[in-house]
DOFIKE-932560 format. One record per residue (C-alpha): x negated, y negated, z. Coordinates in steps of 0.001 Angstrom, whole numbers. Layout:
<atoms>
ATOM | u | v | w
ATOM | X | Y | Z
...
</atoms>
This chain:
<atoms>
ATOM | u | v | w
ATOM | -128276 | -85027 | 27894
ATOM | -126782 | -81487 | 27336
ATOM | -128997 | -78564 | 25521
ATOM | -128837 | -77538 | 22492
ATOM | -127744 | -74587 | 23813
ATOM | -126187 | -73326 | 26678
ATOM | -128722 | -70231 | 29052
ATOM | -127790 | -68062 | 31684
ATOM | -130000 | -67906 | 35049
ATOM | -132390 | -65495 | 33186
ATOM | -132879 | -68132 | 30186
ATOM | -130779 | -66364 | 27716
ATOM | -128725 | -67816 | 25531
ATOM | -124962 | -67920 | 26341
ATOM | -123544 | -70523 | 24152
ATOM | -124626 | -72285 | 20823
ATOM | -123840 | -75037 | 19306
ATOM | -122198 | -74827 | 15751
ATOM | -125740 | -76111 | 14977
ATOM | -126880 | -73505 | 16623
ATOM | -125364 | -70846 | 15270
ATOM | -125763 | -72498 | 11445
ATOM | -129842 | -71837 | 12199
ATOM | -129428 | -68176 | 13675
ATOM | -126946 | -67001 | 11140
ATOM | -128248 | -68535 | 8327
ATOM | -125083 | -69446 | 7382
ATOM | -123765 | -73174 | 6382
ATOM | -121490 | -74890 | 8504
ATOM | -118019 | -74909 | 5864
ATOM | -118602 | -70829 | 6510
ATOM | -118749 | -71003 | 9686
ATOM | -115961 | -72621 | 10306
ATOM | -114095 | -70596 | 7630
ATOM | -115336 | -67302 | 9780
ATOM | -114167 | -68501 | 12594
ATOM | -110662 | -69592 | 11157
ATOM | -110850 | -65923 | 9367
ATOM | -111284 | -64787 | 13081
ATOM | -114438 | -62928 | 11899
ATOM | -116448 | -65223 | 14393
ATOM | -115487 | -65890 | 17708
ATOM | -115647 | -69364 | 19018
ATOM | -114631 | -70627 | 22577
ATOM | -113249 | -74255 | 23638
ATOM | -115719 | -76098 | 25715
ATOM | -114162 | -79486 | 26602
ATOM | -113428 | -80751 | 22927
ATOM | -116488 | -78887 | 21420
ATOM | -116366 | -75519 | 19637
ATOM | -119499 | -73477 | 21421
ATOM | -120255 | -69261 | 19921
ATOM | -121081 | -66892 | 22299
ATOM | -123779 | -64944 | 21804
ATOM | -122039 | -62015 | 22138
ATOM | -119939 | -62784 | 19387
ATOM | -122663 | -63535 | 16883
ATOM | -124190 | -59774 | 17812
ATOM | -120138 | -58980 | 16870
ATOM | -120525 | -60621 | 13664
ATOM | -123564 | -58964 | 12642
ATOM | -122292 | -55803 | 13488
ATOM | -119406 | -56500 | 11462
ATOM | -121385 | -57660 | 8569
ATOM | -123083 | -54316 | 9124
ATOM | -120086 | -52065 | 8926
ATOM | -118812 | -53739 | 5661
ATOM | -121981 | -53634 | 3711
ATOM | -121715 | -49530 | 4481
ATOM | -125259 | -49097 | 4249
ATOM | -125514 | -49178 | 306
ATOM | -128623 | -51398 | 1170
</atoms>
């Protein structure tokens, strides 16, 4: 049975699960999939399944980041 998600060598995370990335982002999954259509999130193909990179959620945030300007 596959992970949950998907580690490098050093036990990082590489790839997660829409699941996945529902529970790290906080976010539900109709916005994540509307992010990714958006092409705010980047998603990859694995086989039939949609997997993030982690690398793209650190994108994301950084994105999130930039729009919100610091008024916060």
């Amino acid at each position: 049975m596959a992970t949950a998600v998907e580690h490098d060598l050093a036990g990082e995370p590489v790839l997660y699960r829409i699941k996945d990335a529902m529970k790290v982002l906080n976010l539900s999954r109709t916005v994540i999939y509307e992010q990714i259509r958006a092409g705010r999130l980047r998603a990859v193909r694995q086989g039939r399944a949609r997997r993030i990179p982690v690398s793209a959620i650190h994108e994301y945030v950084a994105l999130l980041e930039r729009e919100a300007g610091g008024d916060w």
